[in-house]
GUMAR-391819 format. One record per residue: residue number from 1; residue in three letters; x, y, z of N, C-alpha, C, O in turn. Coordinates in nm, 2 decimals, padded with zeros to 4 digits. Layout:
// GUMAR-391819
<pt><num>NUM</num><residuo>ALA</residuo><n_u>X</n_u><n_v>Y</n_v><n_w>Z</n_w><ca_u>X</ca_u><ca_v>Y</ca_v><ca_w>Z</ca_w><c_u>X</c_u><c_v>Y</c_v><c_w>Z</c_w><o_u>X</o_u><o_v>Y</o_v><o_w>Z</o_w></pt>
...
//
This chain:
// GUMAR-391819
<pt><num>1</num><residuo>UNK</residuo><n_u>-06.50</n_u><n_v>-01.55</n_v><n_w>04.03</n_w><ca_u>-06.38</ca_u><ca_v>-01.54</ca_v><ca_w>04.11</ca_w><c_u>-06.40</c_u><c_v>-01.62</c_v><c_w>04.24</c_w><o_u>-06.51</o_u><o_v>-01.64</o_v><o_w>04.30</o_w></pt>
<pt><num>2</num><residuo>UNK</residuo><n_u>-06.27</n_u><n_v>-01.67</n_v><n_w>04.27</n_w><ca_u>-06.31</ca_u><ca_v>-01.76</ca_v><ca_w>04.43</ca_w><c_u>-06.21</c_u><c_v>-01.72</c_v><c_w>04.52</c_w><o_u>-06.10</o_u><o_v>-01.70</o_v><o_w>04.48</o_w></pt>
<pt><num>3</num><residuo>UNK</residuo><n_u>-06.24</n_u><n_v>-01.70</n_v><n_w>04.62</n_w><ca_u>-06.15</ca_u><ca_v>-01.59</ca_v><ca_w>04.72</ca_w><c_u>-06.10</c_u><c_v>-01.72</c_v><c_w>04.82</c_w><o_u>-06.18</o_u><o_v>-01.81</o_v><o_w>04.84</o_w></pt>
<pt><num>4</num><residuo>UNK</residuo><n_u>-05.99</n_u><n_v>-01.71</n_v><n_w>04.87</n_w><ca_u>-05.90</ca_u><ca_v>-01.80</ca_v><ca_w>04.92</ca_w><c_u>-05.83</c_u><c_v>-01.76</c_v><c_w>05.05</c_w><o_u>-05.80</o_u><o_v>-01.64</o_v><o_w>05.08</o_w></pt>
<pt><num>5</num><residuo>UNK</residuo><n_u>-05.82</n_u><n_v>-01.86</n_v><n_w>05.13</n_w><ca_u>-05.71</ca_u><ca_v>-01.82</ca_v><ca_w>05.29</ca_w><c_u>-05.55</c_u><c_v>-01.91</c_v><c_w>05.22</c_w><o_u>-05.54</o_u><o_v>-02.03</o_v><o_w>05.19</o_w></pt>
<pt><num>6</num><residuo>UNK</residuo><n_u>-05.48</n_u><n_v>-01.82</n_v><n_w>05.21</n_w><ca_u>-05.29</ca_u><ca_v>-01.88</ca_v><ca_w>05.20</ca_w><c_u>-05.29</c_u><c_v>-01.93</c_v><c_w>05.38</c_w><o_u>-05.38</o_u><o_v>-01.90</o_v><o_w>05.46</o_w></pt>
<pt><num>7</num><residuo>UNK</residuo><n_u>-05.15</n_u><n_v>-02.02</n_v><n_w>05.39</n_w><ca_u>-05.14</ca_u><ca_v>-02.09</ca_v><ca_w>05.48</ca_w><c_u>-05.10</c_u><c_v>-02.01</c_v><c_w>05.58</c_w><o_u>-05.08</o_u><o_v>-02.06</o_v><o_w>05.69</o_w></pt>
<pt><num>8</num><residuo>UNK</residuo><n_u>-05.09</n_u><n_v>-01.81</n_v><n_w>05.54</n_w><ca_u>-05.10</ca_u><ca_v>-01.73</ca_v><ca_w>05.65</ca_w><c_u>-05.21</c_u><c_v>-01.69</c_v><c_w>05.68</c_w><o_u>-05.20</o_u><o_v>-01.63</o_v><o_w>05.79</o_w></pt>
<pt><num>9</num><residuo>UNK</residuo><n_u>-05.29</n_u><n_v>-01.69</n_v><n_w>05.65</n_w><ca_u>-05.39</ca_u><ca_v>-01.62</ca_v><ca_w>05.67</ca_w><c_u>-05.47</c_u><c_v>-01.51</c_v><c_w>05.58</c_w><o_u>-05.57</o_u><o_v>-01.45</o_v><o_w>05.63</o_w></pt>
<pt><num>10</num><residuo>UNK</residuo><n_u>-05.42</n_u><n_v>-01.50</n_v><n_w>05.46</n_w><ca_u>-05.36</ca_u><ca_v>-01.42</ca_v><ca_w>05.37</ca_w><c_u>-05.48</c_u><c_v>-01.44</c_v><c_w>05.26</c_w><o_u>-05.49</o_u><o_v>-01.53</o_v><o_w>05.18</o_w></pt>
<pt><num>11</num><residuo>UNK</residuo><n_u>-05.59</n_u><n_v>-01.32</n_v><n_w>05.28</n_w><ca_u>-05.69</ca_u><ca_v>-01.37</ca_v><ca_w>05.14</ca_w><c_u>-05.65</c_u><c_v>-01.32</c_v><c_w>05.04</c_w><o_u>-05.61</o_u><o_v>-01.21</o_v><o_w>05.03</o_w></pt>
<pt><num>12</num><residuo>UNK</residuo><n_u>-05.66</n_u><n_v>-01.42</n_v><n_w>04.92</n_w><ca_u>-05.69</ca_u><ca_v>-01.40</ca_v><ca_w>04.80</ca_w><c_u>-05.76</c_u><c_v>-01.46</c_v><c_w>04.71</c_w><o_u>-05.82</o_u><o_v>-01.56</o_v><o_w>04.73</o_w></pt>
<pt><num>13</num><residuo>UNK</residuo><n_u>-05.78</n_u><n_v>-01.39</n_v><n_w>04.55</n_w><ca_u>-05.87</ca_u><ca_v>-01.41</ca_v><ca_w>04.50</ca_w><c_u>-05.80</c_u><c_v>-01.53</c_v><c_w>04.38</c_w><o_u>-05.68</o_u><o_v>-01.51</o_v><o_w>04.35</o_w></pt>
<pt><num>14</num><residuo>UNK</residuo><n_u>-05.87</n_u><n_v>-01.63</n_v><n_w>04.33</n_w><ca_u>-05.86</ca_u><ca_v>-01.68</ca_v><ca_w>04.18</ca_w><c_u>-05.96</c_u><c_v>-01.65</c_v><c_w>04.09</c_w><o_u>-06.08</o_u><o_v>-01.63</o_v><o_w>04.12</o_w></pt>
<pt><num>15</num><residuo>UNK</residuo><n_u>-05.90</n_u><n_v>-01.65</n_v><n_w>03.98</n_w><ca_u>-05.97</ca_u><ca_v>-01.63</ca_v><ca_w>03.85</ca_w><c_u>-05.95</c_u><c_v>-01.48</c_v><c_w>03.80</c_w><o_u>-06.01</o_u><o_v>-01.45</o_v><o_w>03.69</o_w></pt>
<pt><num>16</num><residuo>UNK</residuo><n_u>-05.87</n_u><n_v>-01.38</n_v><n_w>03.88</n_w><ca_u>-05.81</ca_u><ca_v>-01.31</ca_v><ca_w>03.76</ca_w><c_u>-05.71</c_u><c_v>-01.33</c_v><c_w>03.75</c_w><o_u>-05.61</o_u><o_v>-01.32</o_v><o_w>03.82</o_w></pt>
<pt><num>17</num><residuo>UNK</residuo><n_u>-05.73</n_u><n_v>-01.38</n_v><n_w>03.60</n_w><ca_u>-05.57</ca_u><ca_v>-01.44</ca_v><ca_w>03.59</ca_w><c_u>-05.47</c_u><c_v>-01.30</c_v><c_w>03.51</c_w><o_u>-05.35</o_u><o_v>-01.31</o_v><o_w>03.49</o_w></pt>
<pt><num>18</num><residuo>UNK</residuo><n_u>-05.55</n_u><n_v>-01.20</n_v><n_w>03.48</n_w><ca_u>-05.44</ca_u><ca_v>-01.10</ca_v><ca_w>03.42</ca_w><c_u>-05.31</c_u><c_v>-01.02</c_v><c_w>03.59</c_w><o_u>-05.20</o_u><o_v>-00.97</o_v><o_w>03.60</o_w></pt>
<pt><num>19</num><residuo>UNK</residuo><n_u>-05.44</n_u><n_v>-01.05</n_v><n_w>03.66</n_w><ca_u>-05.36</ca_u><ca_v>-00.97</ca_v><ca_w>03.83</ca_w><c_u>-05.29</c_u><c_v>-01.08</c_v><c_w>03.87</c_w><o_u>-05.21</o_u><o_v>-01.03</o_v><o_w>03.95</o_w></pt>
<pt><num>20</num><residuo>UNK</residuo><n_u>-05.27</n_u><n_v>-01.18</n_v><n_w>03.88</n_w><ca_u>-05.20</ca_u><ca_v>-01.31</ca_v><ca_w>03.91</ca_w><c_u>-05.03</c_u><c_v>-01.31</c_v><c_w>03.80</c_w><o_u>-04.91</o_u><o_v>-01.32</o_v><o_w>03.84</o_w></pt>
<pt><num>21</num><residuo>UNK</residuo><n_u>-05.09</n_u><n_v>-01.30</n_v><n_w>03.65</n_w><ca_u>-05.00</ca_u><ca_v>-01.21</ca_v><ca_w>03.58</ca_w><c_u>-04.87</c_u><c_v>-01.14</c_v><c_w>03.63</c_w><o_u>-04.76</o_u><o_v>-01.17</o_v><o_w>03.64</o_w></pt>
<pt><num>22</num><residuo>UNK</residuo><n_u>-04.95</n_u><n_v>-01.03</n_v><n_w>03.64</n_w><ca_u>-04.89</ca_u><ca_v>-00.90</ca_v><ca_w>03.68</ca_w><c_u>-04.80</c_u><c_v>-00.95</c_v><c_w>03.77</c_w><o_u>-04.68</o_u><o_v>-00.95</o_v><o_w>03.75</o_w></pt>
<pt><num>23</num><residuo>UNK</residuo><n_u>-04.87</n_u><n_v>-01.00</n_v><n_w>03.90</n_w><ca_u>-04.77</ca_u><ca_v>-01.02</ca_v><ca_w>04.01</ca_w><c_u>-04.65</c_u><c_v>-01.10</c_v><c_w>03.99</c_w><o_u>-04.54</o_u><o_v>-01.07</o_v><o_w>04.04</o_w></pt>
<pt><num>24</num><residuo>UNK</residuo><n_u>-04.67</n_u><n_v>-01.22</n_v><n_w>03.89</n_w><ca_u>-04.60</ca_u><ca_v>-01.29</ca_v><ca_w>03.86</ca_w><c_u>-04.43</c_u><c_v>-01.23</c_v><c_w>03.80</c_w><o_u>-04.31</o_u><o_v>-01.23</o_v><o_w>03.84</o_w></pt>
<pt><num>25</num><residuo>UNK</residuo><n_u>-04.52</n_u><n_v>-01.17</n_v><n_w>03.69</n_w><ca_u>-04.42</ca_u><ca_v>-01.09</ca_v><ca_w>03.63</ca_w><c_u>-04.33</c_u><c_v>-00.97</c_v><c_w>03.72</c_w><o_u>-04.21</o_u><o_v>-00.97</o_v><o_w>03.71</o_w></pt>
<pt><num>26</num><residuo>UNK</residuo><n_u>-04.36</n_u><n_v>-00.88</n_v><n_w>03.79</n_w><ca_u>-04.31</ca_u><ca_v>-00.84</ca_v><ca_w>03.85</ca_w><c_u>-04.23</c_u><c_v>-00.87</c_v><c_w>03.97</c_w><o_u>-04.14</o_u><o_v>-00.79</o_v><o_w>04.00</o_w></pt>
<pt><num>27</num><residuo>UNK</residuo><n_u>-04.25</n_u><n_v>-00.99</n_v><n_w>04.04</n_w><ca_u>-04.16</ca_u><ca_v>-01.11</ca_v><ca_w>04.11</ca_w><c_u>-04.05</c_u><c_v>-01.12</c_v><c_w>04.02</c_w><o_u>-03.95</o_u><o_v>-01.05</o_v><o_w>04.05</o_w></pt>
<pt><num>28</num><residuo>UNK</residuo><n_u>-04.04</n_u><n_v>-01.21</n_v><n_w>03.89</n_w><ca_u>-03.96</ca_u><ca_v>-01.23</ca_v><ca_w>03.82</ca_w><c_u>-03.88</c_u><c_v>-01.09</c_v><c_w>03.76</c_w><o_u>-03.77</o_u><o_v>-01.13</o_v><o_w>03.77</o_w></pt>
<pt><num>29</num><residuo>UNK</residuo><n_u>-03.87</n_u><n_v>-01.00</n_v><n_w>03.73</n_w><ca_u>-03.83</ca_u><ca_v>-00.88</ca_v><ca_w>03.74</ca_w><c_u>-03.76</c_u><c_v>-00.84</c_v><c_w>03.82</c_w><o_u>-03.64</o_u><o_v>-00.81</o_v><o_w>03.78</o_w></pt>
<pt><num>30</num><residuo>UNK</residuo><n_u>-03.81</n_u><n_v>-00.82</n_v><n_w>03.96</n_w><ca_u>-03.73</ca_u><ca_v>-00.84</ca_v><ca_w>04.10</ca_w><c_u>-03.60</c_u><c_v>-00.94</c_v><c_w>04.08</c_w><o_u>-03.49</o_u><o_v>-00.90</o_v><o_w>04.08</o_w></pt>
<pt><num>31</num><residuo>UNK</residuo><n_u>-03.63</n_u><n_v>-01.07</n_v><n_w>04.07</n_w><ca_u>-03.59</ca_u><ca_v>-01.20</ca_v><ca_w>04.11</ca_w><c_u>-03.43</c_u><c_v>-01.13</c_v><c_w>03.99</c_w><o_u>-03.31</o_u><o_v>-01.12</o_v><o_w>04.03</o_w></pt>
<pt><num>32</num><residuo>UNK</residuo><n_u>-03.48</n_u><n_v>-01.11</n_v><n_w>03.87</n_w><ca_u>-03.36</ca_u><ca_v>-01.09</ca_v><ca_w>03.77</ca_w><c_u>-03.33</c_u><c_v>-00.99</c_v><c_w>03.81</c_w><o_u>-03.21</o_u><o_v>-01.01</o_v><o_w>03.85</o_w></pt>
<pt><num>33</num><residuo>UNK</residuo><n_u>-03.36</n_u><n_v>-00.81</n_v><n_w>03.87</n_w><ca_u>-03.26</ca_u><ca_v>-00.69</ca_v><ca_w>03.91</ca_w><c_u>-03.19</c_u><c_v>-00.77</c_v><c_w>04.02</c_w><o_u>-03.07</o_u><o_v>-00.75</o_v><o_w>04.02</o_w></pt>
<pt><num>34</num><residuo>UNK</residuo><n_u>-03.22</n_u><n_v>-00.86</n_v><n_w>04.11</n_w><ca_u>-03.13</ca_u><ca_v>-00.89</ca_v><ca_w>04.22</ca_w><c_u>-03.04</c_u><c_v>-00.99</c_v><c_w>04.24</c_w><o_u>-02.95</o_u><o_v>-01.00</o_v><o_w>04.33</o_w></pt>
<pt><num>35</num><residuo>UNK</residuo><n_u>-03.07</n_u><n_v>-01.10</n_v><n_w>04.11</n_w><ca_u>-02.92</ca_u><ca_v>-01.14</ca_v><ca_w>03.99</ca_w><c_u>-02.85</c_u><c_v>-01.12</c_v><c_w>03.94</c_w><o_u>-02.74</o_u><o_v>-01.17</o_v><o_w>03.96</o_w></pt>
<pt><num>36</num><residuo>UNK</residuo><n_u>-02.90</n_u><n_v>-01.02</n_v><n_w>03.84</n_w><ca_u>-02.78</ca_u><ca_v>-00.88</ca_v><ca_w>03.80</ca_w><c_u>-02.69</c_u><c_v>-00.81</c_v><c_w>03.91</c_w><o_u>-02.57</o_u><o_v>-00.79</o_v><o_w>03.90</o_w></pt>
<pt><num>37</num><residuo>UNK</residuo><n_u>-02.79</n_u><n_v>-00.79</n_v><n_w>04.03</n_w><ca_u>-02.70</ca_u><ca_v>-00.70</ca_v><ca_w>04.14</ca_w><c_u>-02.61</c_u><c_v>-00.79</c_v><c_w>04.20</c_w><o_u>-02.50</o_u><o_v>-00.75</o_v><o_w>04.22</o_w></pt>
<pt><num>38</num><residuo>UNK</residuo><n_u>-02.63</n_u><n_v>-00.88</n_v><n_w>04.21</n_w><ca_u>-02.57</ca_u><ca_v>-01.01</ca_v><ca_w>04.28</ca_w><c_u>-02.42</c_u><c_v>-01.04</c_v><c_w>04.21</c_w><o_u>-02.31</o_u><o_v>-01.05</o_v><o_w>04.26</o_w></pt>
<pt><num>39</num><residuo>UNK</residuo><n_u>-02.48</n_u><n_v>-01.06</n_v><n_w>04.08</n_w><ca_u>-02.34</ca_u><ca_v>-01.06</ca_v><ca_w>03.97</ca_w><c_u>-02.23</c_u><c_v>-00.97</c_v><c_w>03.97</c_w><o_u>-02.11</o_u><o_v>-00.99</o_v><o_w>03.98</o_w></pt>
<pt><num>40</num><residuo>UNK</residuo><n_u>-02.31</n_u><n_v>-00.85</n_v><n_w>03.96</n_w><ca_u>-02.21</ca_u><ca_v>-00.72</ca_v><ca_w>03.98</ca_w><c_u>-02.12</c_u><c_v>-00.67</c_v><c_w>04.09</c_w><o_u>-02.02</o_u><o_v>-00.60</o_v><o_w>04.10</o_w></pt>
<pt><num>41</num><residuo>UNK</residuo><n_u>-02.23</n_u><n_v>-00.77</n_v><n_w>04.18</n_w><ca_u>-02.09</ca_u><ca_v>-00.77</ca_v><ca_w>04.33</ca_w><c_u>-02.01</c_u><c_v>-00.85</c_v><c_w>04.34</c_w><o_u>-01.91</o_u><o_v>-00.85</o_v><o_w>04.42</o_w></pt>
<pt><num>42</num><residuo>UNK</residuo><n_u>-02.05</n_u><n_v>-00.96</n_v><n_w>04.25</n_w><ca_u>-01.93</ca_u><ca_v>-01.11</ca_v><ca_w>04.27</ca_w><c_u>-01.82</c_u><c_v>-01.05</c_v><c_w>04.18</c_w><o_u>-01.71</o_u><o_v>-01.05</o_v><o_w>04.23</o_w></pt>
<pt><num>43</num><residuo>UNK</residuo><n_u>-01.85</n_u><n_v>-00.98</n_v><n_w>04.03</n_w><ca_u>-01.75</ca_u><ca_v>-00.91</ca_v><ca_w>03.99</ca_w><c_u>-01.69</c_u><c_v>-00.80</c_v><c_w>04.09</c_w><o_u>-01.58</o_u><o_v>-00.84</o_v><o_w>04.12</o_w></pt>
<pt><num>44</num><residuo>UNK</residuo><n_u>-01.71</n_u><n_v>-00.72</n_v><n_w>04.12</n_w><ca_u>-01.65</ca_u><ca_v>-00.66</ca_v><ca_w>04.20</ca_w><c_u>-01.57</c_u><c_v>-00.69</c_v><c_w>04.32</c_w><o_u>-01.48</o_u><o_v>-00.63</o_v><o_w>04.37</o_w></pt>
<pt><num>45</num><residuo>UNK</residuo><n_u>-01.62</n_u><n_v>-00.80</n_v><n_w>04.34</n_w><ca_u>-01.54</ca_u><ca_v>-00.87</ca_v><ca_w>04.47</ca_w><c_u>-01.39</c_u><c_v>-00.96</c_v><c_w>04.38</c_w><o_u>-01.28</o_u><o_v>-00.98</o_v><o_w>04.41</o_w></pt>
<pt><num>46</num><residuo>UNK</residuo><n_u>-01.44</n_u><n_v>-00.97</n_v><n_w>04.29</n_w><ca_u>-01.32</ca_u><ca_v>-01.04</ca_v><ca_w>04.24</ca_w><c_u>-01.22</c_u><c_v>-00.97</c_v><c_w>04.14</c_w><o_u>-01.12</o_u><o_v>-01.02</o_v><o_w>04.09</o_w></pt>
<pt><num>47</num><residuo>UNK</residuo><n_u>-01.28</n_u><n_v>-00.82</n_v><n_w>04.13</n_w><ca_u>-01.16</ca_u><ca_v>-00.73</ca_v><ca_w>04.05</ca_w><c_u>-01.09</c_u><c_v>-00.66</c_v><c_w>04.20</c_w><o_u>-00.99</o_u><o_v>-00.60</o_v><o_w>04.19</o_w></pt>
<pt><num>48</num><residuo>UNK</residuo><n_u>-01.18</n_u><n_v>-00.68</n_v><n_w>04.32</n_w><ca_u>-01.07</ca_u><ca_v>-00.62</ca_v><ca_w>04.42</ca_w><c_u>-01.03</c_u><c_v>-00.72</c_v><c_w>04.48</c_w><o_u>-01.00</o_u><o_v>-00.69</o_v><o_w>04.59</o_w></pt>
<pt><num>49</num><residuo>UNK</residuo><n_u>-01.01</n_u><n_v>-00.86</n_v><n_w>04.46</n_w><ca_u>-00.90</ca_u><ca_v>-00.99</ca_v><ca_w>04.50</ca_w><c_u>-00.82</c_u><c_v>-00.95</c_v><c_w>04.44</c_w><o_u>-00.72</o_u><o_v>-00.89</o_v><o_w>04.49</o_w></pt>
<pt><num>50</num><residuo>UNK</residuo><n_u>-00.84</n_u><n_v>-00.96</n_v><n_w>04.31</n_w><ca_u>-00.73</ca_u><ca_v>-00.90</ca_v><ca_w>04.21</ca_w><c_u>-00.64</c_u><c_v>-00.81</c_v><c_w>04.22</c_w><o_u>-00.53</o_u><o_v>-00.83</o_v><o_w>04.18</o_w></pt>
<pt><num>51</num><residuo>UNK</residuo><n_u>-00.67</n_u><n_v>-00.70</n_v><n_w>04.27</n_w><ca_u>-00.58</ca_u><ca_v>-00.55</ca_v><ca_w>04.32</ca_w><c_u>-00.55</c_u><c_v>-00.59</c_v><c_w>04.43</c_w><o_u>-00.43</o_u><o_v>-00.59</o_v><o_w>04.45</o_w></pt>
<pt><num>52</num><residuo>UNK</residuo><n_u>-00.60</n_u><n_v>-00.63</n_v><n_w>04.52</n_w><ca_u>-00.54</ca_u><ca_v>-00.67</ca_v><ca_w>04.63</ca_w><c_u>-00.41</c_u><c_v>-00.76</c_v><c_w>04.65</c_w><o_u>-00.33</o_u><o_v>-00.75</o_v><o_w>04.74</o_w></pt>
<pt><num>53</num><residuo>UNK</residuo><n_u>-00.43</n_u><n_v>-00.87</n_v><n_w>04.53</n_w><ca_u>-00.28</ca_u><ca_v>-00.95</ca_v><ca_w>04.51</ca_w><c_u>-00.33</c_u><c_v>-01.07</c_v><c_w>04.63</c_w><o_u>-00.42</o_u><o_v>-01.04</o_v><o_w>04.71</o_w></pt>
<pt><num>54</num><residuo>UNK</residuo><n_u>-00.27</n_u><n_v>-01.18</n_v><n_w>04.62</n_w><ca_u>-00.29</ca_u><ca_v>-01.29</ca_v><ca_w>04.66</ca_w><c_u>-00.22</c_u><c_v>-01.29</c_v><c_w>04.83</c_w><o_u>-00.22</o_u><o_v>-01.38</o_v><o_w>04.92</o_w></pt>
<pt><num>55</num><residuo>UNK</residuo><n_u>-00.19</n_u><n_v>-01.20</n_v><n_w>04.82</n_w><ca_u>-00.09</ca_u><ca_v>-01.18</ca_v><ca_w>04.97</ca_w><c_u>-00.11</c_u><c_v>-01.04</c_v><c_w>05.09</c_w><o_u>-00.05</o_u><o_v>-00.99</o_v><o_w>05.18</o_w></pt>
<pt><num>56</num><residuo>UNK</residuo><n_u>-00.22</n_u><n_v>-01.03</n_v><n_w>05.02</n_w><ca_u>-00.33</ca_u><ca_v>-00.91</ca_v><ca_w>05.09</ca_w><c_u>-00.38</c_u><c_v>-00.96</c_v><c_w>05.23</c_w><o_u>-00.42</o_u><o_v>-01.08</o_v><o_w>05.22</o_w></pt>
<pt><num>57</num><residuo>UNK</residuo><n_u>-00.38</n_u><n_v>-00.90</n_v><n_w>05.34</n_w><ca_u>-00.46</ca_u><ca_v>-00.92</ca_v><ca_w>05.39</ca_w><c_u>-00.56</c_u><c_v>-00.81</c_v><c_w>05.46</c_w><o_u>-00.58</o_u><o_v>-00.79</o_v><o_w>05.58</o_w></pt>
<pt><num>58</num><residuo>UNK</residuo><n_u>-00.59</n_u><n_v>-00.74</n_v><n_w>05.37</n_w><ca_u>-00.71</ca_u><ca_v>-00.63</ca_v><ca_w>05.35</ca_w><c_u>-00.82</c_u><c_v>-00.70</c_v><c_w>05.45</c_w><o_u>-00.84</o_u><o_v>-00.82</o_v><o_w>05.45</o_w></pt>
<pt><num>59</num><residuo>UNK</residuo><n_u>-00.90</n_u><n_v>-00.59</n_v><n_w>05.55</n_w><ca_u>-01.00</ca_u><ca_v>-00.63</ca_v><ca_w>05.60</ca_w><c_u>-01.09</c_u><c_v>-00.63</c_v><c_w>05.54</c_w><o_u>-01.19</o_u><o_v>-00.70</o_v><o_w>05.55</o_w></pt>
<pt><num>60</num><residuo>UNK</residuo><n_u>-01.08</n_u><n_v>-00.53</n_v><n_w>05.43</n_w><ca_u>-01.24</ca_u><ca_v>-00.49</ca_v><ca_w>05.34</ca_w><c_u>-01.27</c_u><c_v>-00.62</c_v><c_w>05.26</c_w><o_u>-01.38</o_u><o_v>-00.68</o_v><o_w>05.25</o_w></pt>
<pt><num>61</num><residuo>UNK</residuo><n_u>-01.14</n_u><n_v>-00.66</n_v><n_w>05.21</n_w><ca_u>-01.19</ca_u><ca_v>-00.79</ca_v><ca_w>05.13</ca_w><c_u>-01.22</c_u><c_v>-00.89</c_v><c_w>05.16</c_w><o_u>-01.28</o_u><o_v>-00.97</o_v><o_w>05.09</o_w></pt>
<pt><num>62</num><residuo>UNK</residuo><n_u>-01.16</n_u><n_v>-00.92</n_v><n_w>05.34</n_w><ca_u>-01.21</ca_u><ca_v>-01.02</ca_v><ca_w>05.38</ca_w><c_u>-01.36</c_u><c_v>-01.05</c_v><c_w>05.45</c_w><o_u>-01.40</o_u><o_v>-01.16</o_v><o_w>05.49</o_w></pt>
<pt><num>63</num><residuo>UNK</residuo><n_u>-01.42</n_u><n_v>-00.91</n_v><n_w>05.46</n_w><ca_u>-01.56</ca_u><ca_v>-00.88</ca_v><ca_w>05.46</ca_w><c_u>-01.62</c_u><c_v>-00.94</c_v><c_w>05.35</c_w><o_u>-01.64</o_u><o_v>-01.06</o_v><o_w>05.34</o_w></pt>
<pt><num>64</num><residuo>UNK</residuo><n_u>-01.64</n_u><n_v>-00.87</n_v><n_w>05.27</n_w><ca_u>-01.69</ca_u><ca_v>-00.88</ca_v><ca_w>05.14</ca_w><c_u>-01.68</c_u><c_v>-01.00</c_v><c_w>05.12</c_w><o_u>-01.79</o_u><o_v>-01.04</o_v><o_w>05.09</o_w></pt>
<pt><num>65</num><residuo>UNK</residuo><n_u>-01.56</n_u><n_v>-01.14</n_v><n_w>05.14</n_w><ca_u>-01.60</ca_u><ca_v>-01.25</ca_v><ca_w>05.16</ca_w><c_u>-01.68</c_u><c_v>-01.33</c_v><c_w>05.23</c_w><o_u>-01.72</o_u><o_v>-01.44</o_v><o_w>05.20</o_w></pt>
<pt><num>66</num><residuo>UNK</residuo><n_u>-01.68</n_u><n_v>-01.28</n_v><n_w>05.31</n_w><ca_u>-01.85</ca_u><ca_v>-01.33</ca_v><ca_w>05.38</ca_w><c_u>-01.98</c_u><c_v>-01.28</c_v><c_w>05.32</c_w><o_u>-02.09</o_u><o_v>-01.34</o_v><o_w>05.30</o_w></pt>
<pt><num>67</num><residuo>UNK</residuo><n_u>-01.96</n_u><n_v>-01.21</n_v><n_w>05.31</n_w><ca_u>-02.08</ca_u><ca_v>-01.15</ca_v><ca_w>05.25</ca_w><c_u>-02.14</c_u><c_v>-01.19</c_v><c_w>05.15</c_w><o_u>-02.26</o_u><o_v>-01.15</o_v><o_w>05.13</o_w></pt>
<pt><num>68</num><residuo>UNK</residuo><n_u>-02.08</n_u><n_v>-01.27</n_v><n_w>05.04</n_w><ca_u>-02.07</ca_u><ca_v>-01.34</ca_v><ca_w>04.94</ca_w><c_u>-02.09</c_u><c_v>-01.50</c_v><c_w>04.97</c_w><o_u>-02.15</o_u><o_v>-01.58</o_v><o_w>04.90</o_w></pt>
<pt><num>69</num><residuo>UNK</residuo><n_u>-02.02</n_u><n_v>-01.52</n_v><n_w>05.10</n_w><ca_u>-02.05</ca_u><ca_v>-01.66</ca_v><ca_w>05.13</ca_w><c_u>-01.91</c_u><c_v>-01.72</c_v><c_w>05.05</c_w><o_u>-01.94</o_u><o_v>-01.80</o_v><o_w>04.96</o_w></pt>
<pt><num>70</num><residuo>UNK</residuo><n_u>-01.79</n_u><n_v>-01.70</n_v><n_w>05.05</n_w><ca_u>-01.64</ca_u><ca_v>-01.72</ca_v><ca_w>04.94</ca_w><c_u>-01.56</c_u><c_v>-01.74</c_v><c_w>05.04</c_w><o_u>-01.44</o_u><o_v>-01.77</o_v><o_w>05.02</o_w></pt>
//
């Protein structure tokens, strides 16, 4: 194994590659529940445009558009 400084300061090791794995995978996991969550709020933001009617001018939804970046 060879032990490493990241550009913080930050040691780590190479050459386990099963723990480099792990992390990997678990990142990507992350990365997809917070895609899914992301999706499910664009839907939701866009089934309450929808109830709201095009002539709404709800504060809540005009939050939620920021928040989305819309």
């Amino acid at each position: 194994m060879l032990e490493q400084i990241d550009h913080r300061g930050k040691r780590f090791t190479i050459g386990d590659e099963d723990g480099v794995d792990d992390v990997a995978r678990d990142r990507c996991r992350r990365a997809e529940l917070l895609e899914r969550q992301a999706q499910r709020e664009i839907r939701e933001l866009e089934c309450a445009k929808a109830v709201a009617g095009p002539d709404s001018t709800d504060s809540d939804i005009e939050v939620l558009d920021q928040r989305h970046g819309t």
